[in-house]
N, C-alpha and C positions, 0 to 999 in steps of 0.2 A: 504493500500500500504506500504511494505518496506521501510526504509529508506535507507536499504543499499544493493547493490545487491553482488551476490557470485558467480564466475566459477576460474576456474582453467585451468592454461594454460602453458601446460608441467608440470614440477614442479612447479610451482608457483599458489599459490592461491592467486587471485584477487579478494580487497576487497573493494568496488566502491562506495563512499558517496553519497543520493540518497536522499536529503531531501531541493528543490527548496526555492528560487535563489539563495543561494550565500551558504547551505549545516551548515547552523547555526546550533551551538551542543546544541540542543535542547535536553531535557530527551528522547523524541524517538531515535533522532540519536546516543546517546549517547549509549543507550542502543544496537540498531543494531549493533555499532561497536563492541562492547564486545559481542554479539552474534556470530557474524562472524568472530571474533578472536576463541573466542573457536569450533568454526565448523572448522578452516582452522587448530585448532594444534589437532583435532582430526581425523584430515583425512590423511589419512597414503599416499596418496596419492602428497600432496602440503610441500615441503619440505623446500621452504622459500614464504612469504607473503609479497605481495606488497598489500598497503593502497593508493588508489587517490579522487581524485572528477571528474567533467567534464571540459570541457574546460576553461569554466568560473571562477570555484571556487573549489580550494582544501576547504577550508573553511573560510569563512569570522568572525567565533567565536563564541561567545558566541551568543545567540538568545536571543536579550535584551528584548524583550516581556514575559522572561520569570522571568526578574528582580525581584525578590519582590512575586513572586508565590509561593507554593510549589511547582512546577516542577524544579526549580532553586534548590532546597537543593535536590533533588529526586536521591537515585541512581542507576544506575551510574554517582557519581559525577563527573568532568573530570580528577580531579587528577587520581581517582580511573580508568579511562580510561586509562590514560598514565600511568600509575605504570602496568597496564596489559599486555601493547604494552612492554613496556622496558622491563619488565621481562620473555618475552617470548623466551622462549628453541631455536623455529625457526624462523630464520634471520627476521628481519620488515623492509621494504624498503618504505620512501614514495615519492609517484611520484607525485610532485606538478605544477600545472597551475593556472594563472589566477589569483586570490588575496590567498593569505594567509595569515590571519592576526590573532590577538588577539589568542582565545583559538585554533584557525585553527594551528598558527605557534608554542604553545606550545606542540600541539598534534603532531606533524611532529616533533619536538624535541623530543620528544620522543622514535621514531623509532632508530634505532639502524644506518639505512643510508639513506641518502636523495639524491632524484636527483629533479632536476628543471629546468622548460624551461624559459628560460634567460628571458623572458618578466615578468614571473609572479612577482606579487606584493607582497612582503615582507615590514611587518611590527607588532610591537604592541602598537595599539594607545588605548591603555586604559587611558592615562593619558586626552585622548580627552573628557572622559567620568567620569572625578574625580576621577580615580579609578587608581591601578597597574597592572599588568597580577600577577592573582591569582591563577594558577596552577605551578609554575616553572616558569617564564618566564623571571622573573628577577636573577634568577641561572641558567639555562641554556643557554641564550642566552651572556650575561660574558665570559664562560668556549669556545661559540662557537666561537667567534667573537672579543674574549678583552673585559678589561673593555669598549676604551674608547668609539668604533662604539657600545658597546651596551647601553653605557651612553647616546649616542647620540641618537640612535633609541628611547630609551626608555621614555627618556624624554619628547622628545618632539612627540613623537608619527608617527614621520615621516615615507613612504612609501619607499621602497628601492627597485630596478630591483634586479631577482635573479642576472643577469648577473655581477651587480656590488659587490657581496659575492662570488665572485668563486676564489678557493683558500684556502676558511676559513675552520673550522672544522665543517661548520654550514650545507656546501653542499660539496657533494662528485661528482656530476657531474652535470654540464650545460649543454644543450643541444636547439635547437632550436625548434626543433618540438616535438612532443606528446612525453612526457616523461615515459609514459609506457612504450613502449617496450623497450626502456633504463634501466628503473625501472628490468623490467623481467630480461633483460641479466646479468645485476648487481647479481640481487639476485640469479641466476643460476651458478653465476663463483662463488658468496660464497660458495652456497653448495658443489662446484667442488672442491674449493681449500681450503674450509674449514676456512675460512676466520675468526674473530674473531667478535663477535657480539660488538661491539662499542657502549658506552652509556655515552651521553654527561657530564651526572652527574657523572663520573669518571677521569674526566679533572680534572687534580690538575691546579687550577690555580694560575700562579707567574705573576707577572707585577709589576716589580720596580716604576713603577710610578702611580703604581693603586692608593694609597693615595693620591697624590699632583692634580690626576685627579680630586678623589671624591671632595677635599677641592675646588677646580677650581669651579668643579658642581655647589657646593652648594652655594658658592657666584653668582655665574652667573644668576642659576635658581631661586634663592631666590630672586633675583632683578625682576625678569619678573613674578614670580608668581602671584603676588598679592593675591585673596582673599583663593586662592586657594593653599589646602595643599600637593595635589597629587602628583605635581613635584618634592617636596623636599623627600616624603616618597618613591619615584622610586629612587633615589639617594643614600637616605640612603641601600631599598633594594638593590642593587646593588650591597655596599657598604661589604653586607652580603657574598655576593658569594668571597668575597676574604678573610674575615677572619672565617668565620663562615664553620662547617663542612657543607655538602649539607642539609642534612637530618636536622637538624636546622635552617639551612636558609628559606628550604622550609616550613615549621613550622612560624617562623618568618613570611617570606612573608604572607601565606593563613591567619595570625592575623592583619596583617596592610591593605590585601585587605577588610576583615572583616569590620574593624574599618573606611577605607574609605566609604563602602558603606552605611554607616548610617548616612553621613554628608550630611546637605542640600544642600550642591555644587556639591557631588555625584546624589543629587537626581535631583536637577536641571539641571544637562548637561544632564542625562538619557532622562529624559520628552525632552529637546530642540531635541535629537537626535531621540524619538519617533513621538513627534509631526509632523515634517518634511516628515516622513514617513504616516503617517494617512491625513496630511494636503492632500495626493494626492489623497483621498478617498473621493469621495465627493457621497451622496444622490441622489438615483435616476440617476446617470450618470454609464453605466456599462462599465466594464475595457475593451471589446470591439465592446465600442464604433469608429465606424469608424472616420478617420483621412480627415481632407482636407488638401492638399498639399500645404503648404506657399514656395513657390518660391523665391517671390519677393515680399518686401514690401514697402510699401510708407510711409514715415511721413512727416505732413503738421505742418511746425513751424520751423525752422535753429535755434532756439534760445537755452540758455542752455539748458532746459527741451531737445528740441527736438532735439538736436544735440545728446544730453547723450542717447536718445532711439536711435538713430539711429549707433551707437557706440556698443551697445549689439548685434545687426544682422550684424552688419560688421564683429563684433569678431566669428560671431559664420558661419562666411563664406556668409551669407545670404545676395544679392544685396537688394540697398535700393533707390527709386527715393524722391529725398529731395526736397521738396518744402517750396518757400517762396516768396512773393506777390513785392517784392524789390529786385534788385540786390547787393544793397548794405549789405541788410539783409543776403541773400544768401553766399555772399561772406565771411561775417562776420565770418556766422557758419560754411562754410569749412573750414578758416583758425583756429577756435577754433578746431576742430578735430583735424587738422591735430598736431596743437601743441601739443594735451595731447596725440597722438601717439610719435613725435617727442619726447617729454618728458620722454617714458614710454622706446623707444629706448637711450636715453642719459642713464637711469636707468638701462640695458641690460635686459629688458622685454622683447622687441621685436626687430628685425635686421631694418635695414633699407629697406630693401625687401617686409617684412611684409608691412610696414607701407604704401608702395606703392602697394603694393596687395589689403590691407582696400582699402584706401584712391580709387583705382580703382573702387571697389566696388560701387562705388553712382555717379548717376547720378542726378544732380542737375536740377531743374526747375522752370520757373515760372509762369507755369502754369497747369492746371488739366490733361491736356490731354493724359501724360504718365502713369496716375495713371487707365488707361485703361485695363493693363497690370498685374496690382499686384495683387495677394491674399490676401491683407492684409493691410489696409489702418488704420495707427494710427493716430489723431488729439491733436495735442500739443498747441491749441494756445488758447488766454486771455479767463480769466473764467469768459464769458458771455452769458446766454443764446441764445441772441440773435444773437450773433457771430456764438457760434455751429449750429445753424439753418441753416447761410448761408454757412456751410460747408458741413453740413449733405445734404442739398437739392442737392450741385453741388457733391458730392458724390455717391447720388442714381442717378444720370443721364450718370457718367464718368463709376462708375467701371463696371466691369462685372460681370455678374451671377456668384453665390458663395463667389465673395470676401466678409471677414472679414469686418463690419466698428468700428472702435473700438475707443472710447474717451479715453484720460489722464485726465478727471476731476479729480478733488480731494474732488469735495461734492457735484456737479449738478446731478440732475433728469436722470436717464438713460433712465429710459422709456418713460421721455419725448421725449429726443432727439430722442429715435427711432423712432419716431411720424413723425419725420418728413422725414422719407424716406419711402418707400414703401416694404420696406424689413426687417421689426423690428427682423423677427428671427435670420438676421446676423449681429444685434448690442449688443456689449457689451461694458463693462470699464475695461480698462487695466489701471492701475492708477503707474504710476511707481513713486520712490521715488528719493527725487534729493539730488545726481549727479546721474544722472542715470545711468550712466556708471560704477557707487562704490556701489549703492546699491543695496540691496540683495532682498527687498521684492518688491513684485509684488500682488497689490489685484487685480484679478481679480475679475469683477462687472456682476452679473448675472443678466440679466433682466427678465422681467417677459414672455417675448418672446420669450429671446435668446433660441435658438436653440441647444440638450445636443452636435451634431458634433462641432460646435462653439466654445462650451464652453470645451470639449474634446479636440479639437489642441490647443486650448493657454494655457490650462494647460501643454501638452505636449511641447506646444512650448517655454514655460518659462524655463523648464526642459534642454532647447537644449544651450537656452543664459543664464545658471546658474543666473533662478531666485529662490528663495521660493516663491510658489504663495501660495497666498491664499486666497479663493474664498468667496465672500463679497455678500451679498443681498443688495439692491437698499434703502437708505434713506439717510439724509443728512449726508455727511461725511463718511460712509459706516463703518467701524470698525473705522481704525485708527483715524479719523478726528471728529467722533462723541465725541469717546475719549477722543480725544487732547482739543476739547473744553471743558469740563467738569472740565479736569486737568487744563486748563489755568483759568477758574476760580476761582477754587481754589486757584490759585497763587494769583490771581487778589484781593482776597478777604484776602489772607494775606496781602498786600502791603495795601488795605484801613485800614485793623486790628492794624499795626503796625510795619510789618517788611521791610526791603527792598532788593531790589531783589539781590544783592551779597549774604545776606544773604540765601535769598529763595535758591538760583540758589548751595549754598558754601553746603546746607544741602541734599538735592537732588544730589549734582556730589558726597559726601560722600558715601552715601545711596550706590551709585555703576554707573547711571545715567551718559552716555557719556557729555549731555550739561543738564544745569539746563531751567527750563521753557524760561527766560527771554533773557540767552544768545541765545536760539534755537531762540525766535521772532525776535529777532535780526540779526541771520543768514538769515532766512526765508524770510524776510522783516515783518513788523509792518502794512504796508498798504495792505498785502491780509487779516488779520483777521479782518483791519476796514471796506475794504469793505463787506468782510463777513458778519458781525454784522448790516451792512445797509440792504444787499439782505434780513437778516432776518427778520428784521423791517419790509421792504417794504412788505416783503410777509406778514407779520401778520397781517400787517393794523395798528400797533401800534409806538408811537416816541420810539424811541431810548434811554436806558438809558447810558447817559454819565459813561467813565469810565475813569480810568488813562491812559490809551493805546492809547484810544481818542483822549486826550490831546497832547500826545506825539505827534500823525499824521499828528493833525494840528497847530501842531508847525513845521512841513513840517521833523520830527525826522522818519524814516521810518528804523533805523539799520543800519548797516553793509556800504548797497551801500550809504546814506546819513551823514556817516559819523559819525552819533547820533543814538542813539533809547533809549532802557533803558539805555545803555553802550555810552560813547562816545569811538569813535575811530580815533586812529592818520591815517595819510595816509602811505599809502602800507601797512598797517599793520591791522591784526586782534585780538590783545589782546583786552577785553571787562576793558575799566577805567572806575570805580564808578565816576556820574557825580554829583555836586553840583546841576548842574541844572535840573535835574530829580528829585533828593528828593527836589528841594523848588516846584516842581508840585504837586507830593505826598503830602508835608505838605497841600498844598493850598486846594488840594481834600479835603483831610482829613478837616481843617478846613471848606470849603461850606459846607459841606455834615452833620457838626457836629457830627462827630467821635475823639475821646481822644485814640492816638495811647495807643496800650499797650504792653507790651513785651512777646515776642513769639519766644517757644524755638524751637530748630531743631525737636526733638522729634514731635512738633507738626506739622511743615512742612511736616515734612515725610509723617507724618497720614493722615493729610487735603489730598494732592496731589495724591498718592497713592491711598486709599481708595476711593477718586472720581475717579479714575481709574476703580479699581476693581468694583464700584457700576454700573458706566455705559456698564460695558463691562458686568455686569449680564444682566442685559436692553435688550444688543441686544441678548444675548442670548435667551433671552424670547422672541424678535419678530424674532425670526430666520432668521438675518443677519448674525451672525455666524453660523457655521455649529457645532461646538466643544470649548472649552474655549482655549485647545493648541492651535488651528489656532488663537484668539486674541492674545494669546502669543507667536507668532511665528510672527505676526502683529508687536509687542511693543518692540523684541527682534532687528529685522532685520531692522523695519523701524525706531524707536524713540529711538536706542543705551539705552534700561534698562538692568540691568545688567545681562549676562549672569548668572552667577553664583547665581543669586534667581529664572532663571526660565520664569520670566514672572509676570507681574502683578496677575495674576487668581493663575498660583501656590505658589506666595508669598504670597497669601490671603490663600490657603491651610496651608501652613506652622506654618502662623502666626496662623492662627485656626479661621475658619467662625464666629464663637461667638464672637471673640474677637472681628472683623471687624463690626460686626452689632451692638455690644453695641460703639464702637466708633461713631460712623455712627449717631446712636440713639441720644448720646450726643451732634455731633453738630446738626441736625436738630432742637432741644429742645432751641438752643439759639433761642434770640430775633431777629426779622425780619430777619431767616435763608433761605437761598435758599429751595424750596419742593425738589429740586434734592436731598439734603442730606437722604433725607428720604429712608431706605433700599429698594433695588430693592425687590418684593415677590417671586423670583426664589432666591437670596440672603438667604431671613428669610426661607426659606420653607427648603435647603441645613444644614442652622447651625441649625434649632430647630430638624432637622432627624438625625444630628450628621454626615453629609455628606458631599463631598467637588465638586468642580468645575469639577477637572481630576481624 
């Protein structure tokens, strides 16, 4: 199949970008275009060319799957695409809708004039991806726009309505509907009137305060970058198009895109922004898979957890019946809604209109009986087997055929709880992460039952309340949690070794890490991981080994709401105070246990914490909990704030180099009375001995 299609209409050849969804300049489409450029100046018949896409997408850019291939250097490369269009004898007109972005919007700079339907999306967010626009993008859009909107665009990689560019050199006409035949008549009065073929890179650009802007830039942006160099290298480019001839600049630029794409924060945003993409690709479930129609949902629990779920279907328009066993309870969590709406209007998020719109949205109860009505029934409340039973039982009796029944566990047995209704195909785990109304990841929990339409709408339907999902197999803790134990361990085991936890917590928030292990148990509370650590006793059959955390608990220190935990805390407030009274616990451990602290540098926190990361998250790879190592790191990225810019736990073990990770790994299991978990996962050794990686 084409990528691009060709007719003519009157004098104009129409040249239609044809390569689904969004018309990415992929080496095929690249190629078509320059095909179809040279068919439309050899036909004596088409005497100026209009260039579009469909309704959806003049072009949304680069086709980032092709990052890193040879089809990415293959050519036609896209400069060499727009130096074709720009220097074409007859008129180029392009007719844009829909998004155009990245190498989309440096291709349409190109053309000699542009028209645009006021909605479409104007932008180049390459800085979103560590990178600069590397065809022109940073010299032409200068010349089109000014330095400082294209300072501003560019930077920060913002979307702009065409409507809001009318006037500039950037578009020659807005229009509301299909900008084709606008595109035609344009390009039919040039050839009438002979019009001059216009080419943006001919803009001599003056701006007295182009300088005082750049210096502005670069303090501003250099404040918010952080690890990242991309912002300040758009700047500088930028910087080019006001002193530098074009034809050097663009030189300039296409070496500084170069030299970003070889940086590991290049490579790291690339994978988060692939990952994302494949995370919706799941085994065995086909893309059309039929849909069940969520209407209306239920969530059982008013409490934070479930006030935060039921916050995401309010936002996303979707009625919700909230239940909760007390009125008091109930009451609680409408007035918590209503405030963090309230909040988000004082903030000018939402109008006060809005907020009564949500807020209309839920129908409160306290009892089962409305939830007769819902497609979709989430369970938010205390993580106890024996609780989910009596929810699940009164569940399978209230809803109707087809509804959803879905848990918020965060580590219980899925396929138990289906057990206990008579419909396991329509039970899964939606596990959302808290606040749930702020965060972004969503593990869907696939039971061994669940049903692919099931598990097919709450993917889709995560997609509608801006979640990332990512779709988890059934063992304790599921990705994230299995995880997080392993790393808390590790922490655990530096605090008996010798360090303490500012420190743990001061080398891990360096590292990149929104909170360090100790402040996270802290926020979380202290008493869900002890009872954790009891369920898992119990179920082993085995006592319990005492740890520091222990101590803490029952010393009634539970975090954040207690006031104490590792951190002590003032009131109304959340800064974490290193307490005296927690390191004379530690000391005490460390004394019972006859351990002689020793000193232990960050370099080593890194490794220990990390590395028990990466070793567990092989683990589940091999019992196929995960589907892919990106969906764990799309997991550790979205749920447990690790630093964007390395990726992901699995591609910082790429980066770092598998070898390297296995002989760490190697090392500490070889210490004395060492946990067997240090021992490399054999999907780990099998990857670094073939010279192989994760992604």
């Amino acid at each position: 199949m084409s990528s691009t299609r060709y007719d003519v209409r009157g004098r104009t050849a129409v040249i239609t970008l044809d390569s689904p969804p969004v018309n990415g300049l992929g080496a095929a489409l690249r190629t078509g275009i320059v095909a179809a450029l040279d068919r439309a100046l050899a036909d004596a018949d088409a005497k100026a060319i209009v260039i579009t896409g469909d309704d959806k997408a003049f072009s949304g850019g680069a086709d980032v799957k092709e990052f890193g291939t040879p089809n990415a250097a293959r050519e036609p490369r896209l400069p060499v695409v727009i130096a074709a269009i720009e220097s074409s004898p007859k008129p180029v007109v392009a007719a844009i809708s829909g998004v155009c972005m990245g190498g989309g919007l440096e291709l349409a700079m190109g053309a000699h004039y542009r028209v645009a339907r006021a909605d479409a999306q104007i932008a180049l967010p390459e800085v979103k991806l560590g990178l600069l626009p590397g065809a022109g993008g940073t010299q032409r859009l200068p010349r089109a726009l000014g330095v400082e909107t294209a300072l501003n665009m560019i930077t920060s990689g913002a979307t702009v309505p065409a409507g809001k560019l009318k006037g500039t050199a950037l578009l020659d006409e807005v229009v509301d509907g299909d900008p084709v035949p606008a595109a035609i008549a344009l390009a039919e009065r040039i050839v009438a009137d002979q019009l001059p073929l216009k080419r943006l890179r001919d803009i001599k650009l003056k701006d007295p305060q182009g300088e005082p802007l750049l210096q502005f830039a670069r303090n501003t942006v250099g404040a918010v970058a952080g690890p990242y160099p991309a912002p300040l290298k758009c700047v500088e480019a930028v910087g080019w198009s006001l002193t530098k001839p074009f034809d050097e600049g663009i030189k300039l630029e296409r070496e500084a895109f170069v030299s970003l794409m070889a940086t590991p924060e290049a490579r790291a945003l690339r994978h988060v922004f692939t990952a994302e993409r494949a995370a919706r690709k799941i085994p065995g479930l086909p893309e059309d898979t039929p849909l069940r129609a969520i209407r209306k949902v239920g969530v059982i629990g008013a409490g934070t957890m479930g006030g935060g779920i039921t916050m995401n279907f309010l936002n996303a328009g979707i009625p919700v019946v909230l239940l909760e066993m007390k009125q008091e309870a109930l009451d609680k969590g409408l007035a918590t809604i209503r405030k963090n709406y309230e909040n988000s209007a004082k903030k000018g998020k939402l109008t006060q209109e809005q907020v009564e719109q949500r807020m209309a949205l839920i129908t409160p109860s306290l009892d089962y009986a409305p939830f007769a009505e819902v497609d979709l029934v989430i369970e938010a409340v205390f993580e106890n087997m024996d609780v989910k039973e009596q929810v699940f039982r009164h569940l399978d009796e209230v809803c109707k055929a087809g509804a959803i029944l879905a848990s918020n566990t965060s580590y219980l047995d899925i396929d138990r709880i289906a057990t206990f209704t008579k419909r396991p195909d329509d039970v899964l785990g939606l596990h959302f992460f808290s606040p749930a109304n702020v965060m972004r990841l969503l593990e869907i929990v696939r039971g061994a039952r669940t049903a692919p339409d099931v598990l097919a709408t709450c993917v889709d339907l995560a997609r509608k309340i801006r979640k990332v999902a990512v779709v988890a197999g059934v063992c304790d803790g599921f990705i994230g949690n299995r995880m997080i134990a392993r790393y808390g361990a590790a922490a655990q085991g530096l605090i008996h070794a010798g360090a303490l936890p500012q420190q743990i917590d001061g080398a891990l928030q360096k590292f990149g890490l929104a909170m360090g292990p100790f402040r996270m148990g802290d926020l979380a509370g202290l008493d869900i991981g002890w009872a954790t650590r009891k369920r898992k006793a119990a179920e082993a059959g085995v006592a319990m080994k005492p740890i520091v955390a222990d101590k803490l608990c029952e010393a009634g220190r539970f975090g954040q709401k207690t006031g104490a935990g590792w951190y002590r805390y003032e009131a109304g407030k959340r800064d974490p105070i290193p307490d005296a009274a927690t390191e004379q616990m530690i000391a005490d451990y460390r004394a019972a246990n006859g351990i002689t602290p020793r000193k232990i540098s960050d370099e080593e926190i890194v490794e220990r914490c990390i590395y028990a990361l990466v070793n567990e998250g092989a683990r589940i790879l091999e019992d196929g909990i995960a589907v892919r190592a990106s969906d764990i790191d799309l997991v550790y990225l979205n749920g447990y704030g690790f630093p964007a810019h390395r990726g992901g736990p699995m591609l910082h073990a790429d980066i770092v180099g598998l070898p390297n990770v296995v002989r760490s790994l190697q090392r500490f299991a070889a210490e004395p009375g060492a946990d067997p978990s240090w021992q490399p996962a054999p999907l780990l050794l099998k990857l670094a001995e073939e010279g192989k990686t994760f992604n």
